[in-house]
C-alpha positions as CSV (number, residue, x, y, z in Angstrom):
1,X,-111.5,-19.1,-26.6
2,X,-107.7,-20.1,-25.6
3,X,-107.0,-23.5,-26.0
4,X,-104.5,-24.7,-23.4
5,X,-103.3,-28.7,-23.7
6,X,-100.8,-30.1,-21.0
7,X,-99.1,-33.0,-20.7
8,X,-102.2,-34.3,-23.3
9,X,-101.6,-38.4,-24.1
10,X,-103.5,-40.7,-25.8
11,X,-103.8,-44.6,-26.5
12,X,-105.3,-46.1,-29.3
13,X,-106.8,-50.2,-28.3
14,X,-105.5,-49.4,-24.9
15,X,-104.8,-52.7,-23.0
16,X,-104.5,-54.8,-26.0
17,X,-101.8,-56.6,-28.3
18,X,-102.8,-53.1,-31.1
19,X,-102.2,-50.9,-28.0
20,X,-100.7,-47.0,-29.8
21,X,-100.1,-44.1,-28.1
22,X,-100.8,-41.3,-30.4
23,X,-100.2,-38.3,-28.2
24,X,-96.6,-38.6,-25.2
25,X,-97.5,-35.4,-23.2
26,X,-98.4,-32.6,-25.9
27,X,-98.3,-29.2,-24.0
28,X,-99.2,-26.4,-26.4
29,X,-101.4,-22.8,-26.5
30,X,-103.6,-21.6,-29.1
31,X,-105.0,-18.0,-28.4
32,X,-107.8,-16.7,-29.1
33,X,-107.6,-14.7,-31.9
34,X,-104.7,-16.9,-34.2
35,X,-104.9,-18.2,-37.8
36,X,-103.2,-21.2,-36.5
37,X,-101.3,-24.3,-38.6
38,X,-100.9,-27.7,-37.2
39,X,-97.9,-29.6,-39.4
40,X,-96.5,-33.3,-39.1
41,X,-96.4,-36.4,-41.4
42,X,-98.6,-39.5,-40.9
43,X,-98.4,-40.7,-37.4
44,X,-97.3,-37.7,-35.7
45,X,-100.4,-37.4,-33.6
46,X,-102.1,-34.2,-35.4
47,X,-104.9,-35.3,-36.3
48,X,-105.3,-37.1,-32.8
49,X,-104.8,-34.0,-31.1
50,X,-107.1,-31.7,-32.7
51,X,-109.9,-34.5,-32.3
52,X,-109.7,-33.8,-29.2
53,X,-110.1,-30.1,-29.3
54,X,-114.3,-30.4,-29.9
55,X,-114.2,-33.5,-28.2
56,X,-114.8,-36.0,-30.9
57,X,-112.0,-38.2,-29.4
58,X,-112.6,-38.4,-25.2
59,X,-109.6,-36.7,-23.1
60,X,-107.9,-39.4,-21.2
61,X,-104.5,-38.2,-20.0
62,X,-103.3,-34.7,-19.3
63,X,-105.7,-31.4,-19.3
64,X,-107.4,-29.6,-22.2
65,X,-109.2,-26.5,-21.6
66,X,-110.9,-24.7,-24.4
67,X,-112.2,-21.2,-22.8
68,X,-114.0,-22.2,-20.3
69,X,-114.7,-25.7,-20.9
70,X,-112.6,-28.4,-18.9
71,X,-112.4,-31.3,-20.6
72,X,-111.1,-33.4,-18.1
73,X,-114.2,-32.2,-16.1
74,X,-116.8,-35.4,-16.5
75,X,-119.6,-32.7,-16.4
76,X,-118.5,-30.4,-19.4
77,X,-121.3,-29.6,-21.8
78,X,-119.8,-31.4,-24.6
79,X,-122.6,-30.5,-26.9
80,X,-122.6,-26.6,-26.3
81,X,-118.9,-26.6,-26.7
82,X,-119.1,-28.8,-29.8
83,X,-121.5,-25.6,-31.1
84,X,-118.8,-23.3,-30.6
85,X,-115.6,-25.7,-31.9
86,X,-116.4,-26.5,-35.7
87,X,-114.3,-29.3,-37.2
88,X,-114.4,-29.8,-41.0
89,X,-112.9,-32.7,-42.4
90,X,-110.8,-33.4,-45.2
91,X,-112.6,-33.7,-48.6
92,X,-115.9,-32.3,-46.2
93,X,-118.0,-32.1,-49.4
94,X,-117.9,-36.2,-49.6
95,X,-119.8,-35.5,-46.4
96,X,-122.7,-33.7,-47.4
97,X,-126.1,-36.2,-47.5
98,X,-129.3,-34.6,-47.6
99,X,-131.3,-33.5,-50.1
100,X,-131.2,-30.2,-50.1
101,X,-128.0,-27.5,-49.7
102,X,-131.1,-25.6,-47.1
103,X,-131.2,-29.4,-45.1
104,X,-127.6,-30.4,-45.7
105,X,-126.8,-26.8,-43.6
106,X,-129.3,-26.7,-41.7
107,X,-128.7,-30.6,-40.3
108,X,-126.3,-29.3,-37.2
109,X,-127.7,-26.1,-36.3
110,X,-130.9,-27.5,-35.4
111,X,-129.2,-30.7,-33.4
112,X,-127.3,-28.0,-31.7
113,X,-130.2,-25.7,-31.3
114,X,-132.9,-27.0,-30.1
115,X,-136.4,-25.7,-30.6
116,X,-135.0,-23.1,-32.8
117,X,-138.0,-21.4,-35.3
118,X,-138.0,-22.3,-39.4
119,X,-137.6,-18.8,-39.3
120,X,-134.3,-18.5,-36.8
121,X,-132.9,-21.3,-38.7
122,X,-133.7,-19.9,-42.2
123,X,-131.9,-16.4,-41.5
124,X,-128.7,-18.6,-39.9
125,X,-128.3,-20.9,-43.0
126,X,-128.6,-18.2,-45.4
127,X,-126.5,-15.7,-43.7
128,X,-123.9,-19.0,-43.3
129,X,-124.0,-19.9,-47.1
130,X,-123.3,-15.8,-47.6
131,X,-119.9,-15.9,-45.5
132,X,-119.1,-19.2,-47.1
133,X,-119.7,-17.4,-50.7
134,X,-122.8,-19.4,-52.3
135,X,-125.8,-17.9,-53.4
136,X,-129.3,-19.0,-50.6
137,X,-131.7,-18.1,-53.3
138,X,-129.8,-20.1,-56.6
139,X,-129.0,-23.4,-54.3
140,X,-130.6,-23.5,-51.5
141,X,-133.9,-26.3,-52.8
142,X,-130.8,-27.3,-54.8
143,X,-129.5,-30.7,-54.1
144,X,-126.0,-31.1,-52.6
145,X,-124.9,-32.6,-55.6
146,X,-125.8,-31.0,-58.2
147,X,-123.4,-28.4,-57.4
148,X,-119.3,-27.6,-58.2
149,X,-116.9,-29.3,-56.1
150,X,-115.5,-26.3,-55.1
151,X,-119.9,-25.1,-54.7
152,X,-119.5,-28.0,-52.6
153,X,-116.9,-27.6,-50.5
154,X,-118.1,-24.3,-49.4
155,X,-121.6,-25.9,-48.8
156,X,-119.9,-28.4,-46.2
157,X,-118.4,-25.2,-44.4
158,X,-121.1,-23.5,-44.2
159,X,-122.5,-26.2,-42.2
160,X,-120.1,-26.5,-39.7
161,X,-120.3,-22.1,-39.8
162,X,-123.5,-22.0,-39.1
163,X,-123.4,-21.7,-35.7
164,X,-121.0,-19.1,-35.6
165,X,-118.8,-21.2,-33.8
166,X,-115.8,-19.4,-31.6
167,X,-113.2,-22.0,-33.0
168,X,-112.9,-23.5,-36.8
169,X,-110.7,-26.8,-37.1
170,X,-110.0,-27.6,-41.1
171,X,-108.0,-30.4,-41.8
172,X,-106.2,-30.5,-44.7
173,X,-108.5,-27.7,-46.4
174,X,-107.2,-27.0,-49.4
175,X,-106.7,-30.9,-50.7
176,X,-107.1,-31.6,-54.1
177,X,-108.2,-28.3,-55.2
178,X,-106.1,-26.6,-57.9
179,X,-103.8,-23.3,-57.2
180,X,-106.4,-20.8,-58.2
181,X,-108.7,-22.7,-56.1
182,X,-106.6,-23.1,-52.9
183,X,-106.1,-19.5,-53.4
184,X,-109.8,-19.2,-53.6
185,X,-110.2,-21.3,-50.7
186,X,-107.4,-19.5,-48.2
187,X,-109.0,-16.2,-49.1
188,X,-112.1,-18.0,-47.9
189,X,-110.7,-18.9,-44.7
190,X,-109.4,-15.0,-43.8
191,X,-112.8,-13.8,-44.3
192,X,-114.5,-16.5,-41.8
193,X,-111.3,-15.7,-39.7
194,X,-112.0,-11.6,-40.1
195,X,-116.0,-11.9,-39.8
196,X,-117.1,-15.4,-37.9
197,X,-114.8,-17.2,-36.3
198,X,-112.3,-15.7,-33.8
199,X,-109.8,-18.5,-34.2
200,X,-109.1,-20.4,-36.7
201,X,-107.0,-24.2,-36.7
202,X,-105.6,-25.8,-40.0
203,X,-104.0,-28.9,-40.5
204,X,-101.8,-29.3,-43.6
205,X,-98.5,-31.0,-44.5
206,X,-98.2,-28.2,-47.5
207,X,-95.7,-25.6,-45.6
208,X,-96.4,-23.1,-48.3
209,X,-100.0,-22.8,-47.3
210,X,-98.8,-22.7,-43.5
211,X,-96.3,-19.7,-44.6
212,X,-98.3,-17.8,-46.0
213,X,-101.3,-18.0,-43.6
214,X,-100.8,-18.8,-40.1
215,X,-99.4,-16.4,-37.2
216,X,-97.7,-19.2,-35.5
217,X,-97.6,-23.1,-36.1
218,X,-96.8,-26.4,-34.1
219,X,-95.0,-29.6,-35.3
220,X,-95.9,-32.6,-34.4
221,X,-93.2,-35.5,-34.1
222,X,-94.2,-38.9,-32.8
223,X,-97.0,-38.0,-30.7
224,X,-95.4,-34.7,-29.1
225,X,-95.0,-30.9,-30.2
226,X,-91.3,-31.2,-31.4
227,X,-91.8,-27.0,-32.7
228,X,-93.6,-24.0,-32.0
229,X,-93.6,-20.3,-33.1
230,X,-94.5,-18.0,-35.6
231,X,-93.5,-19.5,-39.3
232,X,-90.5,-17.7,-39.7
233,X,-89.3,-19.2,-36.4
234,X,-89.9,-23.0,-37.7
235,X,-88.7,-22.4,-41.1
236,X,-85.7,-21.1,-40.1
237,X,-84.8,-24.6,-38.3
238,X,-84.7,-26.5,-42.1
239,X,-82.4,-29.3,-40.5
240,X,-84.4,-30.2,-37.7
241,X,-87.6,-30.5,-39.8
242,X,-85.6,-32.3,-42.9
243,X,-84.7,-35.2,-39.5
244,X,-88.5,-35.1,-39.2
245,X,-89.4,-36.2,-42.8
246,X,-90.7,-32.5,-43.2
247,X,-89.7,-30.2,-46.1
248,X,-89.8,-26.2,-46.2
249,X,-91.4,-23.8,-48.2
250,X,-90.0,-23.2,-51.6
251,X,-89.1,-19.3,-50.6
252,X,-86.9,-20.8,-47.7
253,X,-85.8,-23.4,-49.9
254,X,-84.4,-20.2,-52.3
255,X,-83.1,-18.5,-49.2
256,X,-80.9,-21.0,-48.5
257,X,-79.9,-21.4,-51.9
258,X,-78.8,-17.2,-52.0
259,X,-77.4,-17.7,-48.6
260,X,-74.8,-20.3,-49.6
261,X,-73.8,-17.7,-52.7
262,X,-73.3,-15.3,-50.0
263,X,-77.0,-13.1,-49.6
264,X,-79.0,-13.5,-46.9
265,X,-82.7,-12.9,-47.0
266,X,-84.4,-11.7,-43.8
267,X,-87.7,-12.9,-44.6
268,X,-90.6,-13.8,-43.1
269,X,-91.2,-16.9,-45.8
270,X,-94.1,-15.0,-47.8
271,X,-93.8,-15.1,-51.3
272,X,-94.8,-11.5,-51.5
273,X,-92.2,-10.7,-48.3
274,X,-89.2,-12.8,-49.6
275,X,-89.7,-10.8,-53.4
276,X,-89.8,-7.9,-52.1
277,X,-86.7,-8.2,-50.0
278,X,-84.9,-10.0,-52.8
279,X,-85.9,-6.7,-54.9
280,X,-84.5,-4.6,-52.3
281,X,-80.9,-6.1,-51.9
282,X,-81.1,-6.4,-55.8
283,X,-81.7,-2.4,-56.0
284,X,-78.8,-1.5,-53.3
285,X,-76.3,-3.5,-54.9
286,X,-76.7,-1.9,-58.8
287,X,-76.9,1.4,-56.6
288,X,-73.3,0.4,-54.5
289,X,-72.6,-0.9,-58.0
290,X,-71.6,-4.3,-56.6
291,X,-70.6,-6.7,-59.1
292,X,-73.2,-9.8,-60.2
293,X,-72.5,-13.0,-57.2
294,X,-71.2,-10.1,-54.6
295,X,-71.1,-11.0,-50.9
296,X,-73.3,-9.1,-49.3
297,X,-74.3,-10.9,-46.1
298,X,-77.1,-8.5,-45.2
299,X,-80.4,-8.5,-46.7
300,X,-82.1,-5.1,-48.0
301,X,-85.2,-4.7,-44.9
302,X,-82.8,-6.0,-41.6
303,X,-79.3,-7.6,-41.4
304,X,-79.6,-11.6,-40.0
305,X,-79.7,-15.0,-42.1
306,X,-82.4,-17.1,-43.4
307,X,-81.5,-20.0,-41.4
């Protein structure tokens, strides 16, 4: 499903003294098929925005089309494309309520479904809970809360999963959890990405996480995309995100760093990408027998700056 916004506004209290407008005219396209990062600080309108991609907050300025659902068309099946455009929320496992993992899963599916068999429904949530790395037969009687809060977090995906729905939104997905467990977490995310879900949308304000796992991203500035493109392309443009309050990953951070001592680093911003490179110009200068601090101003992999 390609999601296509233009010209997209919004207005919180609308016609009142509180009146905010979240979202000035955001054009931007997510294709099918992209591990996809949304970046901006508070108030930038990201959160607004992808609200609106399953609906959850009413389009009322501009055009939104998610595959072949207009949501500027009063007569879209909001509920079928809700099905197929899961959001999960940050800290989703705060979200879990019933008393069983089985019912806690289950819960959507069978609002989304209607009339679907014990036995339809049974086969979904365990094969969900499989994708999403948790055992059916150890939790599923299990209550919610009785589980890990990384058990738990997994739990709350697999409810929004369930479904098998075309698009995943996940904002902020990783918060809170340790390294090992974001880690954990992202690998998660490629899997669902590889298996279930044919695109997948994060929100996060870590740039690291966005670096090393999205094909392109978007930054939101005060209610508009301000930049779009793969992560490389953003990264490169430090000074215009440092005038939006944003930072850069720390491998662009060091590229800038070996840049100003005369090495520039064609990387892509991956930590395993910018090592390797940085082992490659390290090999070619002991083998041009360079001296230590030389000024090479190509990287080992392509000639061009980290900008």
């Amino acid at each position: 499903m390609r999601i296509v916004a233009k010209g997209l506004t919004y207005v919180y209290n609308p016609k009142s003294p509180f009146a905010t407008q979240a979202l000035k005219g955001v054009d931007l396209t997510i294709e099918e098929g992209e591990f996809f990062g949304i970046i901006g600080h508070t108030g930038s309108g990201k959160s607004t925005f992808v609200q609106h991609l399953n609906a959850l907050i009413r389009l009322t300025g501009g055009e939104l089309k998610i595959g072949d659902y207009d949501l500027a068309d009063k007569k879209c099946k909001v509920l079928e494309l809700r099905s197929k455009v899961g959001m999960v929320f940050q800290y989703p496992e705060y979200q879990l309520f019933a008393e069983t993992v089985k019912k806690d899963v289950g819960f959507g599916l069978k609002n989304f479904r209607k009339g679907i068999s014990e036995e339809e429904a049974d086969a979904a949530i365990r094969e969900a809970l499989r994708v999403a790395g948790i055992d059916y037969d150890e939790v599923a009687e299990k209550s919610p809360f009785e589980l890990s809060g990384g058990q738990r977090r997994r739990v709350a995906i697999a409810g929004v999963i369930v479904t098998k729905p075309e698009v995943l939104i996940l904002d902020e997905p990783a918060a809170g959890l340790d390294p090992l467990g974001k880690k954990e977490l992202m690998e998660l995310l490629h899997a669902i990405h590889g298996q279930w879900c044919k695109t997948v949308v994060i929100v996060s304000h870590d740039m690291d996480e966005i670096a090393e796992n999205c094909t392109h991203a978007a930054v939101f500035s005060e209610g508009r995309v301000a930049l779009c493109g793969t992560p490389k392309e953003i990264f490169s443009r430090g000074d215009e995100l440092a005038a939006m309050g944003l930072g850069v990953p720390v491998t662009a951070r060091a590229a800038q760093i070996m840049r100003g001592r005369g090495y520039a680093v064609n990387t892509d911003f991956t930590c395993d990408d910018f090592v390797n490179k940085v082992l490659a110009l390290y090999r070619a200068e002991n083998a041009a027998g360079a001296p230590a601090g030389g000024t090479h101003k190509e990287s080992a992999g392509g000639a061009g700056d980290a900008e």
